[in-house]
C-alpha positions as CSV (number, residue, x, y, z in Angstrom):
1,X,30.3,152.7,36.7
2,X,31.3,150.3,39.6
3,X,28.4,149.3,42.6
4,X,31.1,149.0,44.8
5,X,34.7,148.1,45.0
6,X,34.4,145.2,43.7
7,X,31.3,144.3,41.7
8,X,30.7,146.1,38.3
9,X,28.7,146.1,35.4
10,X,31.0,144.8,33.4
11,X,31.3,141.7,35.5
12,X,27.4,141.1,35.5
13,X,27.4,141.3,32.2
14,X,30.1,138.6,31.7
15,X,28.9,136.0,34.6
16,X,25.5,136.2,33.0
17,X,26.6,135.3,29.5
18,X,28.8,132.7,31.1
19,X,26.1,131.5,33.1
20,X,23.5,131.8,29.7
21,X,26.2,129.6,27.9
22,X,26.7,126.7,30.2
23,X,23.0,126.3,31.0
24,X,22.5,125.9,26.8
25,X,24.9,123.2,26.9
26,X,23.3,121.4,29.1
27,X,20.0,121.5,27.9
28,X,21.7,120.8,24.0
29,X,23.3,118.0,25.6
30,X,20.5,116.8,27.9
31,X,18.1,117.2,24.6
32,X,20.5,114.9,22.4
33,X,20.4,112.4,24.3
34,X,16.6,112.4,24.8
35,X,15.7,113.3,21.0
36,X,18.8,110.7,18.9
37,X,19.5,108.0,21.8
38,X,22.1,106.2,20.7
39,X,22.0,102.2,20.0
40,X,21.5,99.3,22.6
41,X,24.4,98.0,24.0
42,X,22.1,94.6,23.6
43,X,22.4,93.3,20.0
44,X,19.1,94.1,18.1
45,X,16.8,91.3,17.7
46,X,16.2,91.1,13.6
47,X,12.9,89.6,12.2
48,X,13.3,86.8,9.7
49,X,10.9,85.5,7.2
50,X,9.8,82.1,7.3
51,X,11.8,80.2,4.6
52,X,10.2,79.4,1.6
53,X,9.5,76.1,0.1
54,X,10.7,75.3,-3.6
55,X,10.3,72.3,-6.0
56,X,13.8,70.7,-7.4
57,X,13.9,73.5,-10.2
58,X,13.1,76.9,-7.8
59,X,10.0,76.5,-8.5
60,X,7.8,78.6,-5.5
61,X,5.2,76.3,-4.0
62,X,5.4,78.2,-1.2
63,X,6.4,81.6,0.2
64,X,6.0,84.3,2.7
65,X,4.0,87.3,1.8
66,X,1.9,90.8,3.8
67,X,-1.7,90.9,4.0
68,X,-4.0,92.5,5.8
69,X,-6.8,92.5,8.7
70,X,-9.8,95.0,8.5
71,X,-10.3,96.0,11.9
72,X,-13.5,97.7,12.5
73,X,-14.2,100.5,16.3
74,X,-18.0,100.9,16.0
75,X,-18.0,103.7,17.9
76,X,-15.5,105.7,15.7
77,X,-17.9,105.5,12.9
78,X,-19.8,108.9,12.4
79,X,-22.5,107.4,9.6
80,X,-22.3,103.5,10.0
81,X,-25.5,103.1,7.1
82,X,-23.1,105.6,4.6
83,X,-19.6,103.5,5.7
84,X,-21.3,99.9,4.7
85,X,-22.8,101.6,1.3
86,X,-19.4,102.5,0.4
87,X,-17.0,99.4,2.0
88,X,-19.6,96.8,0.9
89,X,-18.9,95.9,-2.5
90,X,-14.9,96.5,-1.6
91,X,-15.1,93.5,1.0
92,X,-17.8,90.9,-0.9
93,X,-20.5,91.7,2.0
94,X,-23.9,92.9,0.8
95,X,-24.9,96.5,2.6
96,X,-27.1,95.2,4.9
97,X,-25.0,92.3,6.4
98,X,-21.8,95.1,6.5
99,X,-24.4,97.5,8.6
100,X,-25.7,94.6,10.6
101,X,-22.1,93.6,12.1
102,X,-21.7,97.7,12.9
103,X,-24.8,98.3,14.6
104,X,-24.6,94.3,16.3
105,X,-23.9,94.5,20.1
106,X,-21.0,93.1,21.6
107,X,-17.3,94.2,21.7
108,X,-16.4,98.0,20.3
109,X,-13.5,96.3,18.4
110,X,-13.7,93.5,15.7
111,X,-12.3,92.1,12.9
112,X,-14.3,92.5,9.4
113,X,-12.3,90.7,7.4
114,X,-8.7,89.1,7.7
115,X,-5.9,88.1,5.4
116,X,-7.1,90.1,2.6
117,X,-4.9,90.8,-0.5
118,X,-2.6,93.7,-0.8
119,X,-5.0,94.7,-4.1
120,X,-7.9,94.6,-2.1
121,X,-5.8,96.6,0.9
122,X,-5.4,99.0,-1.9
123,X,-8.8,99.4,-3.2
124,X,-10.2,99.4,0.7
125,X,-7.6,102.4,1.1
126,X,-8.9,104.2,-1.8
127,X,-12.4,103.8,-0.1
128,X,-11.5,105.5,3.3
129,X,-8.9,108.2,1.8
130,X,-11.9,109.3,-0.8
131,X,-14.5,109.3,1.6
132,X,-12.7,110.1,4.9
133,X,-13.9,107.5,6.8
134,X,-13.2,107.1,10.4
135,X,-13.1,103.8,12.5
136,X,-11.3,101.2,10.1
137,X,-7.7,100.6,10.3
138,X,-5.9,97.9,8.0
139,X,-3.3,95.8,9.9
140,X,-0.7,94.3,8.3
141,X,0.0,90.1,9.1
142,X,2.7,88.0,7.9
143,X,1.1,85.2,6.0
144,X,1.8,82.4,3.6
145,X,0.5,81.7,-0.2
146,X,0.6,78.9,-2.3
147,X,1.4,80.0,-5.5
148,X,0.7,76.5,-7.1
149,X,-3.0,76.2,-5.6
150,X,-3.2,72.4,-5.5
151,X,0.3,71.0,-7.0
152,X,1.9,68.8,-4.9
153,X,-0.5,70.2,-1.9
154,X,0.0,67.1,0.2
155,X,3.8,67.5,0.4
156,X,3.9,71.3,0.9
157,X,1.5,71.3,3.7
158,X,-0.2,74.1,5.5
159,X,0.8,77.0,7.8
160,X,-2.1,77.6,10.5
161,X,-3.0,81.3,11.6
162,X,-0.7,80.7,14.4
163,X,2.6,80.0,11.9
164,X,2.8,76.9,13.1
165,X,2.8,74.2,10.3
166,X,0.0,72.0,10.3
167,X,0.5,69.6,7.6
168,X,3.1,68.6,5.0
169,X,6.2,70.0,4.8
170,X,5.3,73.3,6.4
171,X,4.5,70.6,9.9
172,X,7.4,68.8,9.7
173,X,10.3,71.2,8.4
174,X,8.6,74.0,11.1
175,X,11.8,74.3,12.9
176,X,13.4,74.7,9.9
177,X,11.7,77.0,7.7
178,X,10.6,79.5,10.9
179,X,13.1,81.0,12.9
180,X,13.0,78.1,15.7
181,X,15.8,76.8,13.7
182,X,19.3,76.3,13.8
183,X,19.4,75.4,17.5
184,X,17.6,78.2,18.2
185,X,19.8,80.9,16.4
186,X,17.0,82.3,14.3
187,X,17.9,80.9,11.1
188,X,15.1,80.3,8.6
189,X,16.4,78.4,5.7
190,X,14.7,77.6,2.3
191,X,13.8,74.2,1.4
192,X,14.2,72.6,-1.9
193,X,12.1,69.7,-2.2
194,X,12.8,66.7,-4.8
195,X,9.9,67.2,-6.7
196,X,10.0,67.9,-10.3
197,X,7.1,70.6,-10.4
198,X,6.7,69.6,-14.2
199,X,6.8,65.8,-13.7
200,X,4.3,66.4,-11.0
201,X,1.9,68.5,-12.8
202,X,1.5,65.8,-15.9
203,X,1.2,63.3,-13.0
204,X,-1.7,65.2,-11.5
205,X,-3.7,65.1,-14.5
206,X,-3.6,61.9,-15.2
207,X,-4.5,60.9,-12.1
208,X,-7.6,62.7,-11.9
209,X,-8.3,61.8,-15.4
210,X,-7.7,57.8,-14.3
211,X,-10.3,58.5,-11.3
212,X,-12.3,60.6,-12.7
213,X,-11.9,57.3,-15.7
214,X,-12.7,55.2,-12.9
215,X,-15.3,56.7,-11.1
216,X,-12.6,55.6,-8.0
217,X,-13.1,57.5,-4.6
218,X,-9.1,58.1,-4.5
219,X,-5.9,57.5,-6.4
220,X,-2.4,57.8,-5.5
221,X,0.9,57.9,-7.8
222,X,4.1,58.0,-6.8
223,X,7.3,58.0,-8.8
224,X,10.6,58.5,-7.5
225,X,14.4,58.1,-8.7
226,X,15.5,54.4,-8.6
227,X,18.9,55.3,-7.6
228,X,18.8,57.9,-5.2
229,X,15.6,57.6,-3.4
230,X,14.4,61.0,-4.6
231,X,11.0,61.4,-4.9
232,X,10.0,63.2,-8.8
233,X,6.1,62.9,-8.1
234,X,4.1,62.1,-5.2
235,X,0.1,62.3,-5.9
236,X,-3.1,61.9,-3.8
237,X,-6.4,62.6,-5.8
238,X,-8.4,64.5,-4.4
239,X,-6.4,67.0,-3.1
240,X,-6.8,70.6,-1.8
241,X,-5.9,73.6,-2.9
242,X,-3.6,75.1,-0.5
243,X,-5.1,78.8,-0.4
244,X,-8.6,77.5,0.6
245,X,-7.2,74.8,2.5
246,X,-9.6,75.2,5.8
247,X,-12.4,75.4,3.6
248,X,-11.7,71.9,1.7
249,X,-13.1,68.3,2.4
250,X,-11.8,66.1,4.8
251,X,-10.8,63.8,1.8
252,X,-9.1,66.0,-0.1
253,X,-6.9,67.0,2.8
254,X,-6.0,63.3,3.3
255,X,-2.2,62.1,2.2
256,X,-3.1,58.8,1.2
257,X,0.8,57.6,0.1
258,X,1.9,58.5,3.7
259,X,-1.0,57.4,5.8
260,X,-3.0,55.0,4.3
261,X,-2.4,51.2,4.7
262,X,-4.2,48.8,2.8
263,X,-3.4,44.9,1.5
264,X,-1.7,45.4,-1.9
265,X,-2.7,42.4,-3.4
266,X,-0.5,40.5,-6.4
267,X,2.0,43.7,-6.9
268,X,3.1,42.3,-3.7
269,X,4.4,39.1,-5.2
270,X,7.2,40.6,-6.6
271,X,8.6,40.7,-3.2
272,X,7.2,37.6,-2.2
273,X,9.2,35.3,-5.1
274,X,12.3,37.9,-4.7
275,X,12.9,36.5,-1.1
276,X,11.6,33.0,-1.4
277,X,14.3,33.0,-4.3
278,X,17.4,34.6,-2.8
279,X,16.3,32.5,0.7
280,X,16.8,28.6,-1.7
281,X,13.2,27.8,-1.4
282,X,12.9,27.9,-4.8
283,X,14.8,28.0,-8.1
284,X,14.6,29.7,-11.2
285,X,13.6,26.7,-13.6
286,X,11.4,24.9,-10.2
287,X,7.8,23.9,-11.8
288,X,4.8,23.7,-10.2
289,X,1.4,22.5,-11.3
290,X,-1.4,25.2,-10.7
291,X,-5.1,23.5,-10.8
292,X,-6.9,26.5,-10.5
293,X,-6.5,27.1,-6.7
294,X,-4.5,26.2,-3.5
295,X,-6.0,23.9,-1.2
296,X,-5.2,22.4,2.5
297,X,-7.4,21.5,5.4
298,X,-5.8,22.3,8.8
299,X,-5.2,20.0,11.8
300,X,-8.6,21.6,13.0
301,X,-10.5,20.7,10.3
302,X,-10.2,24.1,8.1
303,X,-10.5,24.1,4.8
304,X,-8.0,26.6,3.2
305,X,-8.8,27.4,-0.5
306,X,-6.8,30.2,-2.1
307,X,-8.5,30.9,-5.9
308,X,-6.3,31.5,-8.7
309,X,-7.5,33.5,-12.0
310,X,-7.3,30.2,-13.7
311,X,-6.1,27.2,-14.5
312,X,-2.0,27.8,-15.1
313,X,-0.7,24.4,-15.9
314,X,2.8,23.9,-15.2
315,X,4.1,27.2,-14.2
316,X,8.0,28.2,-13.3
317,X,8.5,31.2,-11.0
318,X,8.9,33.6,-14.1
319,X,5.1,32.6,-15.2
320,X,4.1,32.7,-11.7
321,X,4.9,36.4,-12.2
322,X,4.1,36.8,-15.9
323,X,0.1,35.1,-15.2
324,X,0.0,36.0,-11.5
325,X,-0.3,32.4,-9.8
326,X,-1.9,32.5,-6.8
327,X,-2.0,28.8,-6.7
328,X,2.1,28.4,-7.1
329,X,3.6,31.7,-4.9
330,X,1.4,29.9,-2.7
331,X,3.1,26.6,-3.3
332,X,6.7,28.2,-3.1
333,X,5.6,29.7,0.0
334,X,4.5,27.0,1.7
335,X,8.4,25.7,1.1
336,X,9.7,28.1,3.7
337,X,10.0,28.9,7.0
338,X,7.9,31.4,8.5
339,X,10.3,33.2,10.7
340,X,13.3,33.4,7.5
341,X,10.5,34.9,5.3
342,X,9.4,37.1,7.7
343,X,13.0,38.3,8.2
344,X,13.2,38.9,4.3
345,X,9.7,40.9,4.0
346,X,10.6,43.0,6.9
347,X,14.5,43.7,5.2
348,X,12.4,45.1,2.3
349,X,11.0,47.9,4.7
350,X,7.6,46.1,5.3
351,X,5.7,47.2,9.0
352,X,8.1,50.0,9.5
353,X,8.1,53.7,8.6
354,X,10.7,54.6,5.4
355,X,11.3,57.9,7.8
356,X,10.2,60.0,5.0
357,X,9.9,63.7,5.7
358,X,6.3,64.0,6.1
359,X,4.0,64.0,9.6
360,X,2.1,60.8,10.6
361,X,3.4,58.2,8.1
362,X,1.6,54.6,9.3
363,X,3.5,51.6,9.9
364,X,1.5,49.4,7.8
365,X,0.2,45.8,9.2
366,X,2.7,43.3,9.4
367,X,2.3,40.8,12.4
368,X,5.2,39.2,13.9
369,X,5.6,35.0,12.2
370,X,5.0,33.6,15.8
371,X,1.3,34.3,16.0
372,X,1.0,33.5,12.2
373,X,-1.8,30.9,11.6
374,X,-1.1,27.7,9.6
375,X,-2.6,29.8,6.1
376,X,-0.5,33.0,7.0
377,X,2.3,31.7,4.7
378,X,0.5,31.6,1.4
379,X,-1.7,34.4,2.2
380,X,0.5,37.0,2.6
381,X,2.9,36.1,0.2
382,X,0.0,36.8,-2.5
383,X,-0.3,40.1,-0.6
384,X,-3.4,39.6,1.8
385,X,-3.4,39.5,5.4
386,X,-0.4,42.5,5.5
387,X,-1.0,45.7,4.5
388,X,1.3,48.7,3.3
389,X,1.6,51.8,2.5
390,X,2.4,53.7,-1.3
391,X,5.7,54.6,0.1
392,X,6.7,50.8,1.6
393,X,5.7,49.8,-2.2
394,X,8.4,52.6,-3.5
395,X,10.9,52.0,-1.2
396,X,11.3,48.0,-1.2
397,X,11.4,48.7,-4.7
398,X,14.5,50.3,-5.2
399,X,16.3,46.9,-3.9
400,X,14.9,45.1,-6.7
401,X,16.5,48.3,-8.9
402,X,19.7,49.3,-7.3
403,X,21.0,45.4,-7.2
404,X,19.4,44.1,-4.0
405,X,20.0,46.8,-1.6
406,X,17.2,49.1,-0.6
407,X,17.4,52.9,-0.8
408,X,15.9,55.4,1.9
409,X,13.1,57.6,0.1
410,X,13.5,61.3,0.6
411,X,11.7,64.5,-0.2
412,X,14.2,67.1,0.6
413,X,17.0,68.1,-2.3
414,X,18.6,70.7,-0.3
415,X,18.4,74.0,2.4
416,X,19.7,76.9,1.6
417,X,20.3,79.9,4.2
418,X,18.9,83.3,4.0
419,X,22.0,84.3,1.9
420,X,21.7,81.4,-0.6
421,X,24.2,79.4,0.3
422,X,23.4,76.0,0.4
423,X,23.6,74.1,3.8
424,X,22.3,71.0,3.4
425,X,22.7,68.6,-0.1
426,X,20.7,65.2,-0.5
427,X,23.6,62.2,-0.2
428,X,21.4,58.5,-1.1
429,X,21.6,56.5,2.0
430,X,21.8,52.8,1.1
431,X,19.9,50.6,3.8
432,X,19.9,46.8,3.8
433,X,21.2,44.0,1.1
434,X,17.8,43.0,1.0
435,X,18.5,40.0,-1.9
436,X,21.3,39.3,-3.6
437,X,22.1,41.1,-6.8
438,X,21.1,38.1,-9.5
439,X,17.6,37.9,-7.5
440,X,17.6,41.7,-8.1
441,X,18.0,41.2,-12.0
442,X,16.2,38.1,-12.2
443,X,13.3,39.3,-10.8
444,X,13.2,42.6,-12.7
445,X,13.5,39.8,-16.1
446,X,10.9,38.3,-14.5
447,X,8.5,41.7,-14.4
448,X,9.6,42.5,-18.0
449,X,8.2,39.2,-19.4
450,X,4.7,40.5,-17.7
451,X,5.0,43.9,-19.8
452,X,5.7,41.7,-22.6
453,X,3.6,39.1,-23.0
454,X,1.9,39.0,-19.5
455,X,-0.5,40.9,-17.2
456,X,1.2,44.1,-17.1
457,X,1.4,44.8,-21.2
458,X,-1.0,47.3,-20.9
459,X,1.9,49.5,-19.2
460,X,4.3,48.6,-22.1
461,X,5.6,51.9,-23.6
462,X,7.1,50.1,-26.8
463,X,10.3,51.4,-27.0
464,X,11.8,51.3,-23.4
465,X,11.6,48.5,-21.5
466,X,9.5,48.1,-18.8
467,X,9.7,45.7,-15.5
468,X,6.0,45.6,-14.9
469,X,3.6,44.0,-12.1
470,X,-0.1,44.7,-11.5
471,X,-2.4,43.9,-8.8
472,X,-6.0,43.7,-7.9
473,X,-6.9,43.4,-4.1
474,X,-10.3,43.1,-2.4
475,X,-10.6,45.5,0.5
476,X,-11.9,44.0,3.9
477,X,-15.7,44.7,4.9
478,X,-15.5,45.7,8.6
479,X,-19.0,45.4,8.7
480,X,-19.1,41.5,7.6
481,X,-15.4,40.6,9.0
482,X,-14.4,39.6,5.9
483,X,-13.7,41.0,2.8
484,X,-16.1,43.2,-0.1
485,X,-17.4,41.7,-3.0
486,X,-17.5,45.2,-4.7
487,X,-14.6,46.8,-3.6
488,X,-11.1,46.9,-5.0
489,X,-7.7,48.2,-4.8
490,X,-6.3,48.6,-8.4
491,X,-2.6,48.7,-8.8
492,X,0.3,48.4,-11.2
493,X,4.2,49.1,-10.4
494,X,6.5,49.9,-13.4
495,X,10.6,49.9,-13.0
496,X,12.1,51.8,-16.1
497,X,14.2,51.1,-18.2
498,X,14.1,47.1,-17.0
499,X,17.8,46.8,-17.9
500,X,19.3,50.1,-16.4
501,X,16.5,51.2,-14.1
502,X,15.8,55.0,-13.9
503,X,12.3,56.2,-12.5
504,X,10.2,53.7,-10.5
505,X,6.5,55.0,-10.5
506,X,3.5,53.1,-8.7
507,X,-0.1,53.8,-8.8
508,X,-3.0,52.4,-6.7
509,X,-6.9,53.3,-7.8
510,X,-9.1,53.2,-4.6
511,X,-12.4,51.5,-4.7
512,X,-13.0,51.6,-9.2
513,X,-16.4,51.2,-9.7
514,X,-17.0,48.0,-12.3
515,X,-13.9,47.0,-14.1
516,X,-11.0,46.4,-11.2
517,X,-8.4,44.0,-12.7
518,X,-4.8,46.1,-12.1
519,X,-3.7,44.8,-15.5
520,X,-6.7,46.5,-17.4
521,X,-7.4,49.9,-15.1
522,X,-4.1,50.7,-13.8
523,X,-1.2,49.6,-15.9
524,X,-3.1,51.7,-19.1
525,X,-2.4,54.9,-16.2
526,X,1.4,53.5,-15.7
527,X,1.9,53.5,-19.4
528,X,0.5,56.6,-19.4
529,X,2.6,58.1,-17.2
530,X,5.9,56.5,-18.0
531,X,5.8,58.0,-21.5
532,X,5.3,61.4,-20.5
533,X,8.0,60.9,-17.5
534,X,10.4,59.3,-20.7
535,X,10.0,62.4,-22.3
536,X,10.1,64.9,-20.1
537,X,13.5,63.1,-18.7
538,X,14.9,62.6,-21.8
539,X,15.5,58.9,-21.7
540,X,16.8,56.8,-24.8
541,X,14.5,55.6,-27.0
542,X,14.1,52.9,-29.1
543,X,12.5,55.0,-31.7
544,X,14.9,58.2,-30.8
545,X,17.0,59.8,-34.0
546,X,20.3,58.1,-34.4
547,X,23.0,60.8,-35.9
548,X,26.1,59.0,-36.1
549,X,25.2,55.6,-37.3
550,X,27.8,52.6,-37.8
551,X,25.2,50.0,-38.6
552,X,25.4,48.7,-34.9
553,X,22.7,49.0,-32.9
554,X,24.4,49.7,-29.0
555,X,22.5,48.2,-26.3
556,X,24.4,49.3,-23.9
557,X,23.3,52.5,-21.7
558,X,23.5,56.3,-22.7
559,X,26.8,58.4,-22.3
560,X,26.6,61.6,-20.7
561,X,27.2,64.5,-23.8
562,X,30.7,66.1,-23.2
563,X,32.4,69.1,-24.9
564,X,36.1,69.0,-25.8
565,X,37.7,71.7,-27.7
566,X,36.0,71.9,-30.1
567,X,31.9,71.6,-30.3
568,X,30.6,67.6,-31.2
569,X,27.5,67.1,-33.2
570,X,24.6,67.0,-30.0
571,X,21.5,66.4,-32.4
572,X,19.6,63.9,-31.5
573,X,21.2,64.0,-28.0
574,X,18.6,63.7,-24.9
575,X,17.7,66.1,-22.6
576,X,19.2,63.8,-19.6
577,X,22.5,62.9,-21.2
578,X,22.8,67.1,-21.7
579,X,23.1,67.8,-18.0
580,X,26.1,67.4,-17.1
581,X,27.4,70.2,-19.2
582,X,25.7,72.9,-16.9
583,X,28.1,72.4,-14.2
584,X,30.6,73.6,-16.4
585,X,32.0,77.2,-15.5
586,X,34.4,77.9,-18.5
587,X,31.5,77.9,-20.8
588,X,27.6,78.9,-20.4
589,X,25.2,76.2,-22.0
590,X,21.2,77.3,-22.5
591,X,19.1,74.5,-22.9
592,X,15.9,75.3,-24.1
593,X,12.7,73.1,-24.4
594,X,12.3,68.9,-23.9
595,X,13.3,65.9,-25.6
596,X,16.0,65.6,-27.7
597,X,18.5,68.7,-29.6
598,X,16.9,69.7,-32.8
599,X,19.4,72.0,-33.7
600,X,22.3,74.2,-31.6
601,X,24.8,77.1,-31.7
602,X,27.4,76.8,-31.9
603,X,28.2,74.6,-35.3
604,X,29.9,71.4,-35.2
605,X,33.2,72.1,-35.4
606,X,33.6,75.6,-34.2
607,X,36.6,75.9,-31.5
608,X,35.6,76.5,-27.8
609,X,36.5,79.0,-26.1
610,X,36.5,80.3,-22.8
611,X,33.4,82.2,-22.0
612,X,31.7,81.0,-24.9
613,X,27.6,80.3,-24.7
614,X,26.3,77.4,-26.5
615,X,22.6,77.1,-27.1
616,X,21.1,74.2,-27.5
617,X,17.1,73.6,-28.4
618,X,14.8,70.4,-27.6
619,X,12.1,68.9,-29.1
């Protein structure tokens, strides 16, 4: 049937399914694009963690983690008496405090609780699914844990609410561990610090053992790498623990290596005699008569009188070490010029940061020799009338180990990127030629008389030779402008081995109550130390199992272990001397416990092959 000539039916039917099947395309298309929109043409912006912080061995100290804030709407909350029966015990808050915050007055919307554990997320959710509560919601923060509580707390640091470090590590590396980093790429890398999380552990105890020994108000220990600066141990008693961190004392917060300066008393003399030696004011087998104390009167009439322990005798510059002579370093001072040993203190790292990675380090007090009065001389060389920090201590050590040049300290090992890859590696940095190398040694004979038969042989091990000076220093009085008849600054420094140094480790005991000589409260603590840091290292003993015996006794130092073709005898063997063989990639080597090898697979003898594992176990 036709309408007319033209228009049919059949043509209706046809435009309207025509018509029908364009308008569904459009609206597939137009509902495509609205309901799976394609990607940005901008490149996504991805979230990063903050980096984590690791000790030398991968040890966590610190790390990023989810937990959660309990956000509370009053006015959601159908039966506020019922919801604080039944959240109360799940958020530590007694009913009627929990139902006091909901009925308070004030804002609709607060916060009940924040950062709380993923377990206690759980149990709250558990709560409110059960129970169908209404007007709680648990948001989710990015946060940081310690897993280490107090180890090492003053290095790592502290991340505020804002994730902005605040002390430590966490402050200084924040560019580096957050996604600041990398010149703004959004990089977060990993740090590795240089810490040995087992050296510093032992450390810790006995450090709070020695103060708690001591009845001290502080104590700080540090002990780093003679060679490469690294630092193995850094200790401040009392410290915080890192999870509680806002909630600790003022004192315990305190990095006392880093920012505390203080007059160090006769450790100090080893620096003193090391530069008046290598400057030719004095010579090794110079004598000088000590009566008991150093006298002078100025041109103004001032009487100086510098007090020595006790009446020396006749004393070279190896006894003024070995008794500690105030009376001759004073002498030998005296012999100088100001602005030369001024020049050599400051060479030693002496009123100037070491740089190392931590916030706020303090300059010490170290005036400039032109507005030195006529008893500056004397009195600083016996370590008054300057004052230092821990670290200065460390640091001007390492010239008197690594053959009279000075080594930069450092805390970080390594960074490694998201992926794993290591982008940053620890290189030593050699500073200045403080003294010459034969002051270096002589000196360092000169400290291992005083473990032997001097003030320091209370921080003798025995069988590894130690290159020992103590100190005791009386701390000024502000109060009286002068200085404390009751309080004291104990210290001792030990350098180890004396005739291949490894480890240098200092300690300084803050205000002892009763005894205070170094030699009898703080070289017992270095001795202490040392032996566990021996052991723990693996370092040759004198009393350490000899396999392959020839009837002569080597004195010179260890050789690394190597394997050839065919597996050696390691019994015996340190721990230290073993390391090398873990870089090697033909062969796997599993080295299991401390000390030295007890026994290992496997037998002498037996070809190596490629792929092969060798076990070794420590005692």
């Amino acid at each position: 049937m036709a309408l007319n000539g033209y228009v049919s039916v059949k043509r209706l039917i046809f435009l309207g399914s025509l018509t029908a099947l364009v308008f569904l395309i459009i609206i597939s298309a137009y509902a495509r694009h609205m309901l799976f929109k394609g990607p940005d043409e901008d490149t996504p912006r991805i979230s990063l963690e903050r980096g984590s912080i690791l000790d030398r061995n991968g040890k966590i100290l610190a790390v990023e983690t989810t937990l959660y804030n309990i956000a509370i709407t009053r006015s959601a909350i159908a039966d506020k008496p019922l919801f604080a029966e039944l959240l109360a015990p799940a958020v530590g808050l007694e009913k009627a405090d929990l139902l006091a915050r909901l009925e308070g007055t004030g804002s609709d919307f607060f916060y009940l609780k924040k950062k709380i554990s993923e377990g206690e997320k759980e149990t709250i959710e558990e709560i409110v699914h059960d129970s169908r509560l209404r007007g709680i919601r648990l948001e989710p923060v990015m946060s940081r844990t310690y897993p280490e509580n107090n180890l090492a707390s003053h290095i790592v640091g502290f991340l505020g609410d804002d994730g902005k470090g605040l002390t430590g590590v966490e402050y200084s590396f924040q560019d580096i561990l957050s996604t600041e980093g990398d010149g703004g790429k959004g990089i977060p890398y990993n740090v590795m610090l240089t810490i040995d999380g087992n050296i510093q552990y032992e450390l810790e105890k006995i450090a709070a053992k020695a103060m708690d020994d001591t009845k001290a108000e502080a104590v700080m220990m540090i002990a780093a790498d003679a060679h490469s600066g690294e630092i193995l141990a850094y200790i401040s008693e009392p410290s915080a623990n890192l999870n509680g961190f806002t909630r600790e004392s003022d004192t315990a917060r305190f990095d006392r290596p880093a920012l505390y300066a203080y007059e160090p008393g006769s450790v100090f003399k080893i620096f003193s005699i090391a530069a008046l030696l290598d400057m030719g004011a004095v010579r090794d087998r110079d004598s000088f008569l000590c009566d008991g104390a150093y006298t002078f009167t100025t041109p103004r009439g001032e009487r100086v009188n510098i007090k020595c322990l006790e009446h020396h005798g006749w004393v070279t510059p190896r006894d003024i070490i070995k008794y500690s002579c105030n009376d001759g370093t004073a002498q030998i001072a005296e012999k100088a010029s100001a602005p030369a040993f001024e020049a050599k203190l400051r060479a030693f790292g002496f009123g100037a940061k070491t740089g190392v990675e931590l916030p706020g380090e303090t300059t010490g007090l170290f005036y400039p020799s032109a507005s030195w009065s006529l008893r500056s001389k004397p009195t600083i060389a016996i370590g008054q009338e300057i004052s230092v920090s821990a670290l200065q201590m460390v640091e001007a050590s390492t010239a008197l180990a690594n053959g009279g040049k000075r080594v930069k300290l450092t805390l970080l090992s390594k960074l490694f990127t998201p992926e794993g890859a290591v982008a940053y590696e620890h290189v030593p940095k050699e500073l200045d030629q403080v003294v010459s190398a034969e002051t270096a040694s002589l000196m360092l004979s000169y400290m291992e008389t005083t473990s032997e038969s001097g003030t320091g042989t209370r921080a003798s091990v025995g069988d590894v030779p130690m290159a020992v000076k103590t100190g005791t220093a009386q701390m000024l009085n502000a109060e009286k402008n002068g200085y404390s008849d009751t309080d004291y600054i104990s210290s001792c420094i030990g350098i180890f081995p004396a005739n291949d140094p490894s480890v240098i480790l200092y300690i300084a005991i803050v205000k002892p109550v009763g005894e205070s000589y170094g030699g009898r409260i703080a070289a017992p603590v270095i001795s202490t130390a040392a032996n566990a840091i021996i052991d723990y290292l693996g370092i040759g003993r004198a009393k350490a199992t000899s396999v392959r015996h020839t009837g002569i006794i080597p004195v010179q130092g260890n050789k690394a272990a190597e394997i050839g073709n065919v597996m050696p005898d390691l019994t015996g063997v340190s721990k230290r001397m073993l390391t090398p063989l873990l870089s090697r990639d033909d062969i796997t080597v599993i080295i299991d416990g401390d000390g030295y090898v007890v026994s290992q697979t496997p037998d002498p003898g037996t070809p190596i092959e490629k792929g092969m594992t060798v076990e070794l176990r420590l005692e």
